[in-house]
LUMBAKE-569020 format. One record per residue (C-alpha): x negated, y, z negated. Coordinates in pm, 1 decimal, padded with zeros to 6 digits. Layout:
N
         c1         c2         c3
          X          Y          Z
...
// end
This chain:
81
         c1         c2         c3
    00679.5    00012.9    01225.8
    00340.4   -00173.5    01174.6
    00185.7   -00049.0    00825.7
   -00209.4   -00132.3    00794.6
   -00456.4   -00049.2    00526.2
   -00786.7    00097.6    00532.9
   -01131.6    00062.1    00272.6
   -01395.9    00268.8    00274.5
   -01505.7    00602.9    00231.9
   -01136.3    00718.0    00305.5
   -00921.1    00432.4    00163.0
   -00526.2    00469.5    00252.8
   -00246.2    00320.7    00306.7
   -00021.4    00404.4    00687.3
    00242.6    00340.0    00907.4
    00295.0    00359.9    01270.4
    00510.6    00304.5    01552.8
    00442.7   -00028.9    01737.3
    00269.1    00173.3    02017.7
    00055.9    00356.5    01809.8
    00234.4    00690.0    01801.0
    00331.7    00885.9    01461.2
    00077.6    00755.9    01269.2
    00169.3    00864.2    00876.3
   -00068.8    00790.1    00591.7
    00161.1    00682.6    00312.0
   -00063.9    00662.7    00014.5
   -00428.8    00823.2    00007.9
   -00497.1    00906.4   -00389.2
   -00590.1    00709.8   -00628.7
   -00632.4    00328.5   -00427.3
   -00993.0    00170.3   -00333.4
   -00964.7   -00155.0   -00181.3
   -00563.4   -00164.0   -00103.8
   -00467.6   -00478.7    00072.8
   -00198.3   -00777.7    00061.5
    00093.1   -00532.3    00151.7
    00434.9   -00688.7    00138.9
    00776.5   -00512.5    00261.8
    01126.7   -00571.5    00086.8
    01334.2   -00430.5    00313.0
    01670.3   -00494.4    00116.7
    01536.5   -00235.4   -00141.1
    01318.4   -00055.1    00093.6
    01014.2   -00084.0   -00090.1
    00646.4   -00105.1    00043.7
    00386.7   -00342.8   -00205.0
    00064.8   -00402.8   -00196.1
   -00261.4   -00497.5   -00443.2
   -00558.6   -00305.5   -00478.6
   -00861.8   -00541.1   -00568.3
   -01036.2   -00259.6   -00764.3
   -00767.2   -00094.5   -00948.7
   -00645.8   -00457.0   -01070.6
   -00243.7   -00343.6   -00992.8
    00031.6   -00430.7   -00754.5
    00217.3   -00115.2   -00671.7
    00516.7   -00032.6   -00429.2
    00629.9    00307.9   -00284.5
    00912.0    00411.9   -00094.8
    00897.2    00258.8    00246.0
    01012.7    00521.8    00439.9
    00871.1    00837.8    00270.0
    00618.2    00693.0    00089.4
    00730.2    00867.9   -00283.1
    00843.8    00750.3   -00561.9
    00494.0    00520.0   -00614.6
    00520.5    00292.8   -00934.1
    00266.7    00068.8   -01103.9
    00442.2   -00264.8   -01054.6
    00185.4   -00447.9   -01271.5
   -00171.7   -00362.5   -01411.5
   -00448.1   -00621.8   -01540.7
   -00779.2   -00609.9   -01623.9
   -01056.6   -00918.2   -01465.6
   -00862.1   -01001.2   -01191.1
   -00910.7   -00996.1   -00852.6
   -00547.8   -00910.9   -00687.6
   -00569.5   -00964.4   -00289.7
   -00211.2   -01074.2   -00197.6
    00148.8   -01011.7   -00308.0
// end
């Protein structure tokens, strides 16, 4: 799969096939400025910060459930995991 985020008006996070077919949006609610995904594929987890909600998250890599808040701060600027 590739996985890509988008900002914007319609911020999300989404996964693909490496041709571009099946594209999935994984997580849509409640990110702004997602970015600096990161994949552990031993626990089959997806990461990634979001620069205006100040927290590192992770969700289910295939189904994109289970979402937890990994860490939360306040005056940071999180771009990479």
């Amino acid at each position: 799969y590739l996985f890509w985020t988008e900002w914007g008006q319609s911020p999300c996070i989404g996964k693909a096939h490496l041709d571009g077919s099946e594209k999935v949006v994984l997580v849509s609610l409640g990110i702004t400025w997602p970015n600096g995904i990161s994949i552990d594929y031993e626990e089959n987890k997806l990461y990634w910060c979001d620069a205006r909600t100040d927290k590192i998250e992770r969700i289910d890599l295939e189904s994109g459930g289970n979402r937890e808040i990994v860490l939360s701060g306040s005056n940071v600027d999180m771009f990479s995991v």
